[in-house]
C-alpha positions in Angstrom: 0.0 0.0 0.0 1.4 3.2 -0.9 1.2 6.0 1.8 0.7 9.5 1.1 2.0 12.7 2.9 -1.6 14.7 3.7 0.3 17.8 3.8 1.0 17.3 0.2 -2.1 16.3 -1.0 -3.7 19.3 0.0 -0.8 21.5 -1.3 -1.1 19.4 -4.7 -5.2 20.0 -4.8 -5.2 23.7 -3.5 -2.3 24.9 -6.2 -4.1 22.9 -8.7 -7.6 24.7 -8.0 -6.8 28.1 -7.3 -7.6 31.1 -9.4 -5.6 32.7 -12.1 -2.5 34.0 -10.7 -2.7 32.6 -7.6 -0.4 30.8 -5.3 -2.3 29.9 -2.8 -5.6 29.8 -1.9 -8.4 28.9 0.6 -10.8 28.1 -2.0 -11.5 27.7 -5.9 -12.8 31.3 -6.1 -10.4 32.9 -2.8 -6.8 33.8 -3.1 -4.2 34.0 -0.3 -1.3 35.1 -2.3 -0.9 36.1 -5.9 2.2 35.1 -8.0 4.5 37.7 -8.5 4.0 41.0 -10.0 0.1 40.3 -9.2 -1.7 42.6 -6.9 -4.3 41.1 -4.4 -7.8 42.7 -4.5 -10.7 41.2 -2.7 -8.9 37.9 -2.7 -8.3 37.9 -6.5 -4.7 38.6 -8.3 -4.5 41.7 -10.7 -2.3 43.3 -13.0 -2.5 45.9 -12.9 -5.1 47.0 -9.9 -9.0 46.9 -11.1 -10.3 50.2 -12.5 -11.0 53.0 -9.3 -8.7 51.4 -7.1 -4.7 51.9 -6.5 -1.5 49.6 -5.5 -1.1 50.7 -1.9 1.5 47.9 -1.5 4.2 45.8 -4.1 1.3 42.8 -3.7 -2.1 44.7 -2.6 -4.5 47.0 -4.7 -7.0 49.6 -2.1 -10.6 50.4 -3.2 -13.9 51.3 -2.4 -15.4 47.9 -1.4 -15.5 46.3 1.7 -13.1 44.0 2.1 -14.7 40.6 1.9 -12.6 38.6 5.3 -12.4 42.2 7.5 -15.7 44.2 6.3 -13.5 47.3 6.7 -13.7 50.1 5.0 -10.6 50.4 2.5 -9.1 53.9 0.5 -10.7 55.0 -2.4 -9.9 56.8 -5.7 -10.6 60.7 -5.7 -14.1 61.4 -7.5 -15.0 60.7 -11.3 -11.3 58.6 -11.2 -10.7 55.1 -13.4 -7.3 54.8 -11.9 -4.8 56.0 -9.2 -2.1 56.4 -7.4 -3.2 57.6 -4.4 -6.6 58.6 -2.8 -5.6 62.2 -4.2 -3.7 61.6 -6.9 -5.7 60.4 -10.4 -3.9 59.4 -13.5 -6.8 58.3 -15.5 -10.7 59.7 -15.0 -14.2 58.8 -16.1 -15.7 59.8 -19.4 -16.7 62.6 -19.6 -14.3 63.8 -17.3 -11.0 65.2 -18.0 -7.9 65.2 -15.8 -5.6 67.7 -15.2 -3.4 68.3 -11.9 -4.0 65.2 -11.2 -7.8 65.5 -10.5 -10.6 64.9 -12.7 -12.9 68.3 -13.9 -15.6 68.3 -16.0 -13.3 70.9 -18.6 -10.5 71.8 -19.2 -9.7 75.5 -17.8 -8.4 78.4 -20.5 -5.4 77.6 -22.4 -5.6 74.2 -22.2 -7.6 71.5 -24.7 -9.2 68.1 -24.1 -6.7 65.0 -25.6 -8.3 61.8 -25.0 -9.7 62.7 -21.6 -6.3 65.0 -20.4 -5.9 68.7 -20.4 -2.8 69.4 -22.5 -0.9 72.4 -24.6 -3.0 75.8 -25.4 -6.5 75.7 -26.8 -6.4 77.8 -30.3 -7.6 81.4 -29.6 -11.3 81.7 -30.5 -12.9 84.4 -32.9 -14.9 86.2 -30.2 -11.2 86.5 -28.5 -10.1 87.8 -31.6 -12.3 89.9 -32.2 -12.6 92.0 -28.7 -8.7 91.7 -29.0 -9.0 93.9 -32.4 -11.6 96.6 -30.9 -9.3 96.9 -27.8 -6.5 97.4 -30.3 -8.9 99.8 -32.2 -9.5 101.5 -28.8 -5.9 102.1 -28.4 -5.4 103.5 -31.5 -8.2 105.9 -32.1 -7.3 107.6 -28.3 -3.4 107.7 -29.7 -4.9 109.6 -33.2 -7.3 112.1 -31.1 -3.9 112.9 -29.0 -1.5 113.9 -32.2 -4.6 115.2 -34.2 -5.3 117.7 -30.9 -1.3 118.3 -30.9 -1.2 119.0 -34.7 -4.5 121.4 -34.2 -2.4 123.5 -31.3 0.6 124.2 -33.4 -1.6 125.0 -36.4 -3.8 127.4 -34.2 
């Protein structure tokens, strides 16, 4: 009769019937430790962290569900944010949403234009600008004529 270790049997059936990714586990569907360069969320392995959360860790992503073992309350991405570094710091937000500074606004301020959901560069200068730039301009000039014109009328008179 051959005589086996139970130790290993269990090793051999949980490594066999974990997840994706996964080193060990507790069950088919519950991770304990990802392989590495995996991220552990919610007991799964990631790479890289699911969308709205961050890597708080080398081997542990942080979001906004309760965690599943602890029902604590974990960190968060900032508002209207897909992905993160930090709970303050956004590198990629929600459509419509754009990001700039690092936070997500719903436009891009003056100067700036909308790539692909980031505020980059200088917007192109509108007609309207243009246009109250050329009356100012117009302003400026016609008060610079009425000056020489009243100083050519005085040495005239």
């Amino acid at each position: 009769m051959r005589r086996y270790n139970l130790f290993s049997v269990l090793v051999a059936l949980s490594s066999k019937d974990c997840p994706d990714h996964c080193n060990h586990c507790s069950s088919t569907s519950v991770c304990t430790e990802c392989k590495s360069s995996y991220l552990m969320y919610q007991f799964e392995c990631f790479d890289p962290c699911p969308n709205a959360t961050f890597a708080s860790t080398t081997t542990t992503c942080e979001g906004t569900l309760l965690s599943r073992l602890h029902l604590t309350m974990i960190k968060d991405c900032p508002i209207h944010c897909n992905h993160c570094t930090s709970t303050s710091l956004c590198t990629e937000c929600i459509g419509p949403f754009v990001l700039y500074d690092s936070q997500c606004q719903t436009s891009c301020p003056n100067a700036m234009f909308d790539s692909n959901n980031i505020c980059k560069g200088r917007k192109i200068v509108s007609a309207f600008h243009l246009t109250i730039s050329k009356i100012v301009q117009l302003v400026v000039l016609l008060v610079l004529l009425k000056t020489l014109a009243k100083s050519a009328l005085k040495d005239i008179l």
